[in-house]
Backbone bond lengths (Angstrom), bond angles and torsions (degrees), N, CA, C in turn:
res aa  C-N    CA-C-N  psi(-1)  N-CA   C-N-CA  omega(-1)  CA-C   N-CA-C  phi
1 X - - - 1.474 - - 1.512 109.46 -
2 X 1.291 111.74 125.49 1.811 114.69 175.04 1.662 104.04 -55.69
3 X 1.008 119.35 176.76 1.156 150.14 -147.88 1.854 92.73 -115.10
4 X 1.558 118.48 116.35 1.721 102.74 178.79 0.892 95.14 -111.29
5 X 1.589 139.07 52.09 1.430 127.77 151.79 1.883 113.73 -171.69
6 X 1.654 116.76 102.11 0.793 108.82 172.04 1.472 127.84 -98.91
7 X 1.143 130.26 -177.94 1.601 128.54 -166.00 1.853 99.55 -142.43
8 X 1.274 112.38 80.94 1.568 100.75 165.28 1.754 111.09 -86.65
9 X 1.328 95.05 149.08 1.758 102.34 -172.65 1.108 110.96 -156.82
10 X 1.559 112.36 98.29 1.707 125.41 -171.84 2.013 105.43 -98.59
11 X 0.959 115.70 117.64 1.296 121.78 163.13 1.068 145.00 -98.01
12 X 1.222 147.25 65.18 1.344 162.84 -160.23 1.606 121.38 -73.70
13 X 1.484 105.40 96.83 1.423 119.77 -179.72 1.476 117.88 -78.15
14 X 1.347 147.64 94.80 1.028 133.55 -178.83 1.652 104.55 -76.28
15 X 1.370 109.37 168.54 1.690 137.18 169.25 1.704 101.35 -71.12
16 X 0.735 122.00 140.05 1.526 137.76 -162.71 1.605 84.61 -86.87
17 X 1.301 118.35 151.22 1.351 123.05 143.97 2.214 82.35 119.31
18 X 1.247 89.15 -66.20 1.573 108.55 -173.64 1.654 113.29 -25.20
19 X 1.488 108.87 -61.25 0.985 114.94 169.82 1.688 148.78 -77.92
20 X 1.152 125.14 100.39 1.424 133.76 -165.22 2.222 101.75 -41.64
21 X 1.348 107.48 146.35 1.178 119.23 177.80 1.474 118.43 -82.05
22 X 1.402 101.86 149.16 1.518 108.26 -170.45 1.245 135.14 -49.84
23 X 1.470 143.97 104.69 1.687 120.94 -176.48 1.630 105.24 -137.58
24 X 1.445 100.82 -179.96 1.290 86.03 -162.41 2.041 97.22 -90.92
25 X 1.169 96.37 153.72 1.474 130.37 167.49 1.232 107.58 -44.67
26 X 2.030 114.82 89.71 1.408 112.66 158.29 1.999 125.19 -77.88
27 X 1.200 100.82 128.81 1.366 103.49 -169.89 1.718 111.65 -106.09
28 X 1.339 115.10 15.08 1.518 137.92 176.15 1.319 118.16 -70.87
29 X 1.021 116.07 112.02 2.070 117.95 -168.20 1.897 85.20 -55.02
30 X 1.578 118.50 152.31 1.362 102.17 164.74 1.433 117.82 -87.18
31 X 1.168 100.03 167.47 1.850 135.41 173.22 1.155 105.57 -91.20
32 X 1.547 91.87 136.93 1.643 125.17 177.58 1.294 124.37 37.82
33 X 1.923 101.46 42.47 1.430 106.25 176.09 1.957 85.40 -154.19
34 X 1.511 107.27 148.36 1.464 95.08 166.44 1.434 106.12 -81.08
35 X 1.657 125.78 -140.44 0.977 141.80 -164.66 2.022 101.59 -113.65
36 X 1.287 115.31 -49.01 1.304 122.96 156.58 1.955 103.69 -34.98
37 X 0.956 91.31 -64.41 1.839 92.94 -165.22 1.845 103.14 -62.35
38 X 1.386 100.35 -32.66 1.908 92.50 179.10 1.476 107.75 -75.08
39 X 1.536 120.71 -23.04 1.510 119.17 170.33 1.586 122.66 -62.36
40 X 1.540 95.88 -33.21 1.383 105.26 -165.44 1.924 100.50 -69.80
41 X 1.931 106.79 -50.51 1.175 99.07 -170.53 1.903 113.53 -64.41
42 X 1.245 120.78 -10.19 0.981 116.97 -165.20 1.572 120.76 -92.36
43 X 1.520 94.53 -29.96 1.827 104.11 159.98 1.540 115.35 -69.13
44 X 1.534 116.85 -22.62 1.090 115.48 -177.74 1.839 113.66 -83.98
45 X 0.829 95.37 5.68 2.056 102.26 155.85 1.179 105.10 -128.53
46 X 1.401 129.86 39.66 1.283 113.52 164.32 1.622 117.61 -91.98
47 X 1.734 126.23 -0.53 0.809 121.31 142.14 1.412 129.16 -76.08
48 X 1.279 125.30 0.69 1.999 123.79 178.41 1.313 73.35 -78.26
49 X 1.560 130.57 -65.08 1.329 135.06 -116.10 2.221 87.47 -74.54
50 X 1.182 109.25 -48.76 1.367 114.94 169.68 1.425 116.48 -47.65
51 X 1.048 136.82 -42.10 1.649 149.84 -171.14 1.204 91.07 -89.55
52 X 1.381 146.55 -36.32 1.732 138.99 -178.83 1.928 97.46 -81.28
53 X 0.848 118.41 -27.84 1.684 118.45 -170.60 1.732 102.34 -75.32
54 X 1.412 96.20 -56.09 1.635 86.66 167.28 1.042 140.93 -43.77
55 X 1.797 119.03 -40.14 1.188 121.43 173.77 1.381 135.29 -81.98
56 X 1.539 94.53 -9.04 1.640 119.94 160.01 1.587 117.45 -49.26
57 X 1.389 99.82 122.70 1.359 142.71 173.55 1.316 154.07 -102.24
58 X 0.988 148.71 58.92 1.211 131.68 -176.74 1.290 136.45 -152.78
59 X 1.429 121.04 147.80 1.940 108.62 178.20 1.319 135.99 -80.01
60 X 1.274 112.11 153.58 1.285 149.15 -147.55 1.668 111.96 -106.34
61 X 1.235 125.28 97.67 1.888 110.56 178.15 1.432 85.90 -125.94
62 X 1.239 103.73 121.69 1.537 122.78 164.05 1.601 110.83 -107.17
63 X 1.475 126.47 132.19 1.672 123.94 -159.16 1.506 89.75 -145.54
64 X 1.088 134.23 146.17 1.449 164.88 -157.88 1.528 105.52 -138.49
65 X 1.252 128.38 115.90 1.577 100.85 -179.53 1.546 80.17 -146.36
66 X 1.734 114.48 151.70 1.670 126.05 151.87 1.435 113.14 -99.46
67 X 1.209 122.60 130.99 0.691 129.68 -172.25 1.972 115.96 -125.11
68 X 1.562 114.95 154.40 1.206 116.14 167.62 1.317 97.35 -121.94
69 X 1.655 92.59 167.85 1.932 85.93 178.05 1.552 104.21 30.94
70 X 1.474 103.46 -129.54 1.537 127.32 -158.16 1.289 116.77 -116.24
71 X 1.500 101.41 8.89 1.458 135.88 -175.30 1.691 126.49 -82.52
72 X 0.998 140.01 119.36 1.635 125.90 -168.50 1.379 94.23 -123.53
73 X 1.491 98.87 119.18 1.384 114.10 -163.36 1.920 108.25 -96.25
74 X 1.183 106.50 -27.00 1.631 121.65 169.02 1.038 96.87 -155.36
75 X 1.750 114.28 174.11 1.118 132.20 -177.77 1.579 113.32 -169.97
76 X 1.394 114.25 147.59 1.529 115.78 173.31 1.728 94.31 -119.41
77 X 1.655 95.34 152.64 1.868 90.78 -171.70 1.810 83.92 -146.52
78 X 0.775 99.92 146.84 2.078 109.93 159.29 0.999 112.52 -139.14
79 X 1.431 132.40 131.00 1.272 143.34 158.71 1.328 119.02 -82.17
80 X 1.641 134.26 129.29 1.995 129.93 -170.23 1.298 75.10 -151.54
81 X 1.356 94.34 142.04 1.369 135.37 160.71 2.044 94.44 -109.65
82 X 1.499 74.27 128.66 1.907 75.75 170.86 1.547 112.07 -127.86
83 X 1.308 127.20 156.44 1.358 126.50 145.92 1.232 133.03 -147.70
84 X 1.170 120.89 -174.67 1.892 109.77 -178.52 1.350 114.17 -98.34
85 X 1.311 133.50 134.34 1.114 104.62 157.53 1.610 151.03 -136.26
86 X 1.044 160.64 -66.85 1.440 128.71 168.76 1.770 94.28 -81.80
87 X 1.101 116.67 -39.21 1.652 114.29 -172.74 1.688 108.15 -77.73
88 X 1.114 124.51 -19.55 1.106 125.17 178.36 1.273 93.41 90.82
89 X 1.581 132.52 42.78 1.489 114.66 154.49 1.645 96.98 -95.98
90 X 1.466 94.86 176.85 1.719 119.01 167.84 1.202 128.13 -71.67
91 X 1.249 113.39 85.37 1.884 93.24 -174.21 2.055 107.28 -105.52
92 X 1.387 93.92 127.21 1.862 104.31 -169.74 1.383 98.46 -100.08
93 X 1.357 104.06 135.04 1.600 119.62 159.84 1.329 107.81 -131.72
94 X 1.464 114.98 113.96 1.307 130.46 -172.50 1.712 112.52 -83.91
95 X 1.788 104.18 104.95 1.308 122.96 -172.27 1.807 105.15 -64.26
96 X 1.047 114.41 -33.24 1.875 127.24 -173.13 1.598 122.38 -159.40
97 X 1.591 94.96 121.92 0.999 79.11 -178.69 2.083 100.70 -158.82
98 X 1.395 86.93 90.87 1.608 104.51 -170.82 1.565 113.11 -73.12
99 X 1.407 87.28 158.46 2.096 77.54 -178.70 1.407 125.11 -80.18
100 X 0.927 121.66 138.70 1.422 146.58 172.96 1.429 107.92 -32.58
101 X 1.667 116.51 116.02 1.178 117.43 173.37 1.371 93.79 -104.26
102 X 1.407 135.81 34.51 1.575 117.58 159.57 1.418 132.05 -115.95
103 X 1.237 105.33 144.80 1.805 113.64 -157.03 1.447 100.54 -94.97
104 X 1.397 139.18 124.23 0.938 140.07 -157.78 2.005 103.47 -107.05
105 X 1.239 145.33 140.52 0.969 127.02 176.41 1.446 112.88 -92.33
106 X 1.796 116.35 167.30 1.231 101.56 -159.55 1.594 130.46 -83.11
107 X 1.764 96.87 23.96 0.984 93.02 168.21 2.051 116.21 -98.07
108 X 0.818 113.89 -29.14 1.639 106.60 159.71 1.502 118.38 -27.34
109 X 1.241 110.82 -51.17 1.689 107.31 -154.97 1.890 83.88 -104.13
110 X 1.612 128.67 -8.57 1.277 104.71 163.76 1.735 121.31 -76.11
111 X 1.025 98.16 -21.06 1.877 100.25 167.41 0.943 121.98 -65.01
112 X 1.501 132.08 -33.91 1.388 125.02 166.94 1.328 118.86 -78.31
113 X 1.335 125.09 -8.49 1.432 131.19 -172.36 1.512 95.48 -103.59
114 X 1.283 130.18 -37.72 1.169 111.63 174.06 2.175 120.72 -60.98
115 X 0.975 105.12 -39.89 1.343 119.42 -175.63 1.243 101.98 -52.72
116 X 1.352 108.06 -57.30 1.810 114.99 -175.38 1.190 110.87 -38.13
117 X 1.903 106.93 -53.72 1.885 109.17 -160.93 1.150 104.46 -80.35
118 X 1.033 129.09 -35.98 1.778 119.78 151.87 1.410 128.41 -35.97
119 X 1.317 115.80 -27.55 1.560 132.74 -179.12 0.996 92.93 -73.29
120 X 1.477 120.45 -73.53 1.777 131.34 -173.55 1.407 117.22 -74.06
121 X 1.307 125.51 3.53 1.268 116.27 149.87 2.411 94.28 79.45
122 X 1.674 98.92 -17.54 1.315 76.69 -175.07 1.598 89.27 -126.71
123 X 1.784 96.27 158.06 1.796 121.17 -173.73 1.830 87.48 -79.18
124 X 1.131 118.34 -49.89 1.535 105.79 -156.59 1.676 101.38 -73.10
125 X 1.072 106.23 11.88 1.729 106.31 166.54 1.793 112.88 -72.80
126 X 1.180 114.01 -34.70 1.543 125.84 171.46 1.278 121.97 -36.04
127 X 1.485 112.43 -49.91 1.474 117.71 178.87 1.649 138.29 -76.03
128 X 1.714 84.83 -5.81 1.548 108.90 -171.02 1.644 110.66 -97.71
129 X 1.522 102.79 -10.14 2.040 107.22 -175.77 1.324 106.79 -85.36
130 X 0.888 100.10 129.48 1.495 108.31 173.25 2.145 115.49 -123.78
131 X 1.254 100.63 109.74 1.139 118.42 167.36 2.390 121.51 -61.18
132 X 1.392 108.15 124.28 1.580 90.56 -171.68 1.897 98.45 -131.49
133 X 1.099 112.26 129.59 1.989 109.43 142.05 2.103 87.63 73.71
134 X 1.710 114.27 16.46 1.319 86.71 150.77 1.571 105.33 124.28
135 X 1.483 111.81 -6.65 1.247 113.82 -135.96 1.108 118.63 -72.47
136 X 1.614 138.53 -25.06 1.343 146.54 151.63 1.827 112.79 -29.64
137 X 1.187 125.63 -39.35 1.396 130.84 -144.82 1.642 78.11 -96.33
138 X 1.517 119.45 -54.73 1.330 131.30 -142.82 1.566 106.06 -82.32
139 X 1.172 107.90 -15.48 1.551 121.03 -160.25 1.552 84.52 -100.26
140 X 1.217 127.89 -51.90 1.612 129.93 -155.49 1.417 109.92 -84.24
141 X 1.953 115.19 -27.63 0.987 107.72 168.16 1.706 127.47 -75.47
142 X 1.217 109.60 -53.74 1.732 108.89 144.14 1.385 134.54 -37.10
143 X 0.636 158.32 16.89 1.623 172.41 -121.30 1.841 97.66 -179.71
144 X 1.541 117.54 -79.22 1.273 129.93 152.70 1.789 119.43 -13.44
145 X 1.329 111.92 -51.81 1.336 130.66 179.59 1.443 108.89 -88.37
146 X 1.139 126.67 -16.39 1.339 117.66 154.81 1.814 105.39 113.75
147 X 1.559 100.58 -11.10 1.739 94.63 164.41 1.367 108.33 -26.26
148 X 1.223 98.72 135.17 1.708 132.13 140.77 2.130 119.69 -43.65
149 X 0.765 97.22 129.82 1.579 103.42 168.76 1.446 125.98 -92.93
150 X 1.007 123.79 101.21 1.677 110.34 -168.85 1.523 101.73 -111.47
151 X 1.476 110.94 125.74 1.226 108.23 173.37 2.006 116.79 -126.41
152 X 0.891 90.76 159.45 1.482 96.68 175.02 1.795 138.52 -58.48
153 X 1.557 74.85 -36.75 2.098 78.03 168.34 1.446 92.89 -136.39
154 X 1.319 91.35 177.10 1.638 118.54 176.76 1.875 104.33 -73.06
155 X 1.109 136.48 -48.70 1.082 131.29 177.85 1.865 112.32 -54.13
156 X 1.542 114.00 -30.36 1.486 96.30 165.27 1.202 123.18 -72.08
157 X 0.922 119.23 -18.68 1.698 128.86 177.49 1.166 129.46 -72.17
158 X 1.298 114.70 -47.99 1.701 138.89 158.20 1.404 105.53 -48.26
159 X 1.135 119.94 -34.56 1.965 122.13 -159.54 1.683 95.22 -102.50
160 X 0.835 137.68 -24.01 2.008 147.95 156.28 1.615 88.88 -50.80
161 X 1.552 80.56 124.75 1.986 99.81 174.06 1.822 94.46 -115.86
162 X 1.645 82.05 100.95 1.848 92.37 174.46 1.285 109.62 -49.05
163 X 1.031 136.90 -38.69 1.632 143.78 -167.11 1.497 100.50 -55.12
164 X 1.785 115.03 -55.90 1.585 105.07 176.86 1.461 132.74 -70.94
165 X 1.874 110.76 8.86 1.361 108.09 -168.39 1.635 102.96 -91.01
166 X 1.313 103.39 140.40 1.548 102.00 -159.47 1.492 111.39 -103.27
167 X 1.428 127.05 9.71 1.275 145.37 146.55 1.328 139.55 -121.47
168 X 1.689 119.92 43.14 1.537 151.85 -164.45 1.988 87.55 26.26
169 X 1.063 116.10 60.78 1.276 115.50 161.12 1.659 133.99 -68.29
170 X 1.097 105.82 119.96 1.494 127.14 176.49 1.623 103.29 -33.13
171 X 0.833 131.99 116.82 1.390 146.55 156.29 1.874 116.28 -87.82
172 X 1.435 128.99 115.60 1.309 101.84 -159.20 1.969 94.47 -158.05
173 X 1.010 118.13 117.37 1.505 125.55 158.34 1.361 108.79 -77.94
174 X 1.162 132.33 -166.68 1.134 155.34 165.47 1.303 129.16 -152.56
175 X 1.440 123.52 -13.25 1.582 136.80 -140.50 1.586 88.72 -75.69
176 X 1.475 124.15 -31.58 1.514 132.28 -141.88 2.028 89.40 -103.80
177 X 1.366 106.06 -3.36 1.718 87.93 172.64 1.275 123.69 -82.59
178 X 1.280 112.05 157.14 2.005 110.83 -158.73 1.923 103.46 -72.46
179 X 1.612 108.33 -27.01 1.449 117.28 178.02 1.477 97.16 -57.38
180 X 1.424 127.52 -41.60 1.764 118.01 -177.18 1.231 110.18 -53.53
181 X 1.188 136.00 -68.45 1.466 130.39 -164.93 1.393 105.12 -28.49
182 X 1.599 119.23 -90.66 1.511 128.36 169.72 1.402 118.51 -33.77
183 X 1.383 148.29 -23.36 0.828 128.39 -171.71 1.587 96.13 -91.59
184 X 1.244 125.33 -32.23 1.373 122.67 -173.65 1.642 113.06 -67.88
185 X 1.186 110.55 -39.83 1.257 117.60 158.38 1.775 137.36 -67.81
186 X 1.260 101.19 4.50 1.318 131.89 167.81 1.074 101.25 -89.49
187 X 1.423 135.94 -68.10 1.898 144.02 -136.41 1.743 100.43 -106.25
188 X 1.988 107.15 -14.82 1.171 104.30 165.17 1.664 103.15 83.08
189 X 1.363 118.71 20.53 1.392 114.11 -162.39 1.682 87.89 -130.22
190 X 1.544 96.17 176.12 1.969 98.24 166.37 1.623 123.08 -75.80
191 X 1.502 96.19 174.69 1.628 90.15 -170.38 1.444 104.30 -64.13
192 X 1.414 115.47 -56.71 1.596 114.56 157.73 1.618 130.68 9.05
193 X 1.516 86.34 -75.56 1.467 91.50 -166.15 1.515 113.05 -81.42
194 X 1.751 116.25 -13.39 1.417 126.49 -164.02 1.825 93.68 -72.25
195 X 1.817 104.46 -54.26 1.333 118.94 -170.09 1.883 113.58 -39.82
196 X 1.137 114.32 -36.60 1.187 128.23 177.81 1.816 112.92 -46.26
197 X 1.176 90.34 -47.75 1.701 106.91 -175.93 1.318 94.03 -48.86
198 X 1.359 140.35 -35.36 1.948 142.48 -145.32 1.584 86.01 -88.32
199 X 1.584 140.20 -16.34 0.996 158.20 -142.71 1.958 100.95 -82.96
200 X 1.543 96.58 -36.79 1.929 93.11 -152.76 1.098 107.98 -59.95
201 X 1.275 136.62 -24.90 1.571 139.09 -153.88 1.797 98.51 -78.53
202 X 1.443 104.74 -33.92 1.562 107.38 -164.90 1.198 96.14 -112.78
203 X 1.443 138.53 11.51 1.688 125.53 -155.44 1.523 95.99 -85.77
204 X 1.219 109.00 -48.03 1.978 104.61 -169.53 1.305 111.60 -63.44
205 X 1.413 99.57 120.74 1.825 104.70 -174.89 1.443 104.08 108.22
206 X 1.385 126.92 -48.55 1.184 114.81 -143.75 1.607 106.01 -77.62
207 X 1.526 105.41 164.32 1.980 109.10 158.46 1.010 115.09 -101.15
208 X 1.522 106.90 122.38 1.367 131.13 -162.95 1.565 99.28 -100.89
209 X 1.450 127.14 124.56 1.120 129.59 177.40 1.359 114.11 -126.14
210 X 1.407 124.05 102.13 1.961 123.15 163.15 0.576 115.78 -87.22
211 X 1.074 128.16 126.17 1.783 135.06 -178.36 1.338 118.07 -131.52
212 X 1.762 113.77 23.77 1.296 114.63 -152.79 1.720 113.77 -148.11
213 X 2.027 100.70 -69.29 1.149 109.03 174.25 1.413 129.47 -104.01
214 X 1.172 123.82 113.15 1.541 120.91 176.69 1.312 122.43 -37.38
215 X 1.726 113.34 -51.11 1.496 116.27 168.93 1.442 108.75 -63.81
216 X 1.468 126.39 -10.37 1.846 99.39 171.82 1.096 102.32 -67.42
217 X 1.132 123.00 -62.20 1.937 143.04 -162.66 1.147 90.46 -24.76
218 X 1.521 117.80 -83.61 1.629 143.33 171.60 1.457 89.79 -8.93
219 X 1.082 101.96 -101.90 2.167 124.81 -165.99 1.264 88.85 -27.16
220 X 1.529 145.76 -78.31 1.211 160.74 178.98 1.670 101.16 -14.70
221 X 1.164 133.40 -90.02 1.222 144.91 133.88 1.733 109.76 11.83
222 X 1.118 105.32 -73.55 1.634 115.84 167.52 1.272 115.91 -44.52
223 X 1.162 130.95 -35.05 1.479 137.26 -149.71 1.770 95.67 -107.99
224 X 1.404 107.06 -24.88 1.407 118.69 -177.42 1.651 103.08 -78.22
225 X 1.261 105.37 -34.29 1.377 112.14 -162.04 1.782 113.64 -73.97
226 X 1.689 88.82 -40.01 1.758 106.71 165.20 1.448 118.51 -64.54
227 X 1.318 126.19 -13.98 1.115 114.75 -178.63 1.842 120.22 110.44
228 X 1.358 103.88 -0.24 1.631 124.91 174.30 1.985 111.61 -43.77
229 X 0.865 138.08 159.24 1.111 134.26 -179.62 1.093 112.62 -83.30
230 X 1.700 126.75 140.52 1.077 109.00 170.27 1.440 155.36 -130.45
231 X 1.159 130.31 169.81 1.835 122.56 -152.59 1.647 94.50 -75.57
232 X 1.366 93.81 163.15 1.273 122.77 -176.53 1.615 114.80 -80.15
233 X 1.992 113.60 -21.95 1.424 94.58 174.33 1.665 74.89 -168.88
234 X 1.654 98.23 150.13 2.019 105.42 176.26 1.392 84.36 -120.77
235 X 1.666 102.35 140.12 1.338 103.47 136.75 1.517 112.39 -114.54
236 X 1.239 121.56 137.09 1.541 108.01 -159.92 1.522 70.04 -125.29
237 X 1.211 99.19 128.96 1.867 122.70 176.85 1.325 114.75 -139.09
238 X 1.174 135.29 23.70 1.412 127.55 -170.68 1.697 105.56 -76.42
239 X 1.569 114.85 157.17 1.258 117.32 -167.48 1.631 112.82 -124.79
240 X 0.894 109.01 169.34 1.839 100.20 -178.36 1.281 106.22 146.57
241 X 1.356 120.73 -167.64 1.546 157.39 -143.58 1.868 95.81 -131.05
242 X 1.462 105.75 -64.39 1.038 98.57 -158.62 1.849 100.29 -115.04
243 X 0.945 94.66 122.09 2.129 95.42 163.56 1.734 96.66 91.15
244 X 1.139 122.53 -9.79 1.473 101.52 -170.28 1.654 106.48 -76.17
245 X 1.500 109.41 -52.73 1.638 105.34 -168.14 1.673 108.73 -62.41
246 X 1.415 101.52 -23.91 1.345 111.45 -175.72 2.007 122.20 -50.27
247 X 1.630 88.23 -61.04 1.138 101.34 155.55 1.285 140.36 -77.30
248 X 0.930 146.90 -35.66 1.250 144.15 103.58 1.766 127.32 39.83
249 X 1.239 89.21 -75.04 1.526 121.22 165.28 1.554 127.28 -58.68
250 X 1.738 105.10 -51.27 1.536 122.59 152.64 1.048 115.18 -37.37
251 X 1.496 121.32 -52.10 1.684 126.48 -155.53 1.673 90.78 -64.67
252 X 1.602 108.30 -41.78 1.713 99.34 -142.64 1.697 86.28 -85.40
253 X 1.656 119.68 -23.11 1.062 81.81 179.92 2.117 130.06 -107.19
254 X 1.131 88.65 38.67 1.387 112.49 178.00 1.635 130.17 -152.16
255 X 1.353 102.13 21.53 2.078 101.20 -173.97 1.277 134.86 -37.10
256 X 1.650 103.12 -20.36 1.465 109.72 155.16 2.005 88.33 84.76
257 X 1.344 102.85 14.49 1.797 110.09 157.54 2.044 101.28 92.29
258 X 1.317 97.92 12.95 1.301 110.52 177.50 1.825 119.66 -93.34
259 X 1.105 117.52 104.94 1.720 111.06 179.44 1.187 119.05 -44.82
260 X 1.238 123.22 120.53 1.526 124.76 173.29 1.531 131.58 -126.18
261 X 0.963 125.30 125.18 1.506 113.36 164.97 1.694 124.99 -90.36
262 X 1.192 110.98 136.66 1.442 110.07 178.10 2.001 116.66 -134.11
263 X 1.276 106.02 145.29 1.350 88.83 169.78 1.547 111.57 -109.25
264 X 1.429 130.08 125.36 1.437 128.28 -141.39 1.790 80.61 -103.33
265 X 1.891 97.06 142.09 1.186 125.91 156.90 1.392 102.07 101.97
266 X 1.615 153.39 174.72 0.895 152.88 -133.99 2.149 100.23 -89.84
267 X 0.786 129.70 3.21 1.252 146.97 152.89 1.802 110.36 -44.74
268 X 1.488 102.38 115.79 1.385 85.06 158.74 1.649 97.92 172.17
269 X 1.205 131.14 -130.89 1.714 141.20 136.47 1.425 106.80 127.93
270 X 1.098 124.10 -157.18 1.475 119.70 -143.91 1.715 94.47 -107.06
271 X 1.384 116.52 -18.79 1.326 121.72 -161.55 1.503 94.69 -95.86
272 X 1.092 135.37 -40.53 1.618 131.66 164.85 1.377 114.29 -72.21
273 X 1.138 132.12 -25.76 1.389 134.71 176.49 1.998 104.85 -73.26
274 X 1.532 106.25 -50.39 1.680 91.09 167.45 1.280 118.90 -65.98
275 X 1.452 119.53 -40.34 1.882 116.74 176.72 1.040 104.62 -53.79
276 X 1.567 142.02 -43.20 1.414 140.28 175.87 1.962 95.75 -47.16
277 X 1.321 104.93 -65.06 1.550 96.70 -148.05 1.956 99.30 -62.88
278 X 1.224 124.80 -33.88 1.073 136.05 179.51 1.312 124.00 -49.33
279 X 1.751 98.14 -44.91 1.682 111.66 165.88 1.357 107.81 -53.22
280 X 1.138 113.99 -52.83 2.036 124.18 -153.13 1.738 90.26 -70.40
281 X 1.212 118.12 -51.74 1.635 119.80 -177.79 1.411 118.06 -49.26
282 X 1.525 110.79 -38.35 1.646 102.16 175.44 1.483 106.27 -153.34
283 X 1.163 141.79 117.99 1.582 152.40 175.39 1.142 100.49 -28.61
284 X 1.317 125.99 139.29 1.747 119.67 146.50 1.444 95.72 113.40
285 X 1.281 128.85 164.72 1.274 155.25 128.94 1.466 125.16 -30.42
C-alpha cells in the first residue's frame, strides 16, 4: 500500500551578512527619478549583486516522512550544504545522510523496471534488477534538488529527456575532455574509468548513472573506497562480456551506504541505464 501522506521539508540557511534586513514594503512609484533612471541605477550593481551570489551559501535538509495521524512512521532525510563557485555552478557536499527507514510499495520500483524492459526490448530482463539502500526515494529526491547527473558515456546522456528532469539538472559526461586521455595514461587505467576522476567537485549528491563501462563502475567504487564524496544514488549498468556482472556484483555487495540499482549478470547498456534515470525523474510513461 502507498504511503497517503507525504511531508517534503526544504530548509535553506543563508550566510549571514548576505542578506538585507527586514522592512516594510514601500509601494510608492519613486521621486525625482523616472523609471529609465531606476533601471539604469539598478543594472549598475549588477556586478556587486554577481560577486554577492558567488559567495552565497547555504544548507539544504530535504525529509520525506509517512505519516499516520500525527505520527511518522519512516522517513528519508539528507542534509547538503551547497555553494557557488567561481563559475557560479552548485557544488553539494552532503553533511547527513542516514538510511532510509522507508518501505516503498511494489509499485515504485515496478515503474522503473517497466521502462528498462522496454529499453531492452526483453521481459526476462525483470528478474535480473535489483533495487538496494532506498534507491527510488533517494534518486527522486536528488533529481528534485537539482543534482547533476554524471554519466559515463555520451550515449547516457543523449537518451535523458531534459524535459522530464524536474530540477533543470545538469546532465554531464566527461570521457570526451582533453585532461582524460593523459590522465588515464598516468593511473594506467581506461579513458572510462580515468574520466570519472573530473567527477569530485560534483560527486556528493549527485546520480551517477553507467550504462556503459565496467572499468568506470570499478574506478567509481575505488574512489569510494579512498574516501571521494558521495552521490546520492548509482545506477551501475554497464554491459559486456567481460567485467560487467563482475562489477555489478561489487557495487551490491559493498555501496559504501549509497542506494543503488543494478541489473546483475552481463545485462545492462546505455539505453536501460537512461530509461532508468528518466523513470526516477518523473512517474509515469
Amino acid at each position: 500500500m502507498k504511503p497517503a501522506l507525504f511531508q517534503l521539508v526544504i530548509i535553506a540557511l543563508y550566510v549571514p551578512g548576505l542578506c538585507g534586513q527586514e522592512s516594510t514594503l514601500v509601494t510608492d512609484p519613486p521621486k525625482g527619478m523616472t523609471p529609465e533612471q531606476v533601471i539604469q541605477r539598478f543594472t549598475a550593481k549588477e556586478k556587486d549583486f554577481k560577486n554577492a551570489r558567488k559567495k552565497c551559501s547555504y544548507r539544504q535538509t530535504v525529509r520525506f516522512q509517512t505519516l499516520q495521524g500525527v505520527e511518522s512512521t519512516s522517513e528519508y532525510r539528507q542534509v547538503t550544504d551547497v555553494r557557488l563557485d567561481a563559475n557560479g555552478n552548485k557544488v553539494k557536499s552532503t553533511v547527513l545522510s542516514p538510511q532510509s527507514s522507508m518501505q516503498l510499495s511494489p509499485e515504485d520500483e515496478a515503474d522503473i523496471v517497466v521502462r528498462m524492459v522496454h529499453a531492452c526490448g526483453s521481459t526476462d530482463a525483470a528478474q535480473h534488477i535489483r533495487f538496494g539502500g532506498g534507491l527510488v526515494v533517494a534518486a527522486r529526491s536528488a533529481l528534485r534538488s537539482g543534482a547533476p547527473i554524471l554519466c559515463d558515456s555520451e550515449m547516457v546522456t543523449h537518451g535523458v529527456t531534459r524535459a522530464r528532469l524536474p530540477g533543470g539538472n545538469e546532465v554531464r559526461c566527461t570521457l570526451h575532455d582533453p585532461r582524460v586521455a593523459p590522465l588515464a595514461e598516468k593511473l594506467g587505467t581506461t579513458r572510462s574509468a580515468a574520466a570519472l576522476e573530473l567527477w569530485t567537485e560534483q560527486l556528493a549528491g549527485a546520480v551517477v548513472a553507467i550504462g556503459n563501462a565496467p572499468t568506470a563502475l570499478f574506478h567509481l567504487l575505488e574512489m569510494l573506497a579512498r574516501g571521494a564524496p558521495r552521490p546520492a544514488a548509482i545506477l551501475g549498468i554497464p554491459v559486456g562480456f567481460v567485467g560487467a556482472a563482475e562489477s555489478k556484483e561489487a557495487l551490491a555487495a559493498d555501496p559504501f551506504g549509497v542506494p543503488y540499482l543494478i541489473v546483475r549478470g552481463r545485462l545492462g547498456g546505455s539505453a536501460m541505464t537512461a530509461a532508468a534515470v528518466n523513470a526516477l525523474a518523473r512517474a509515469g510513461l
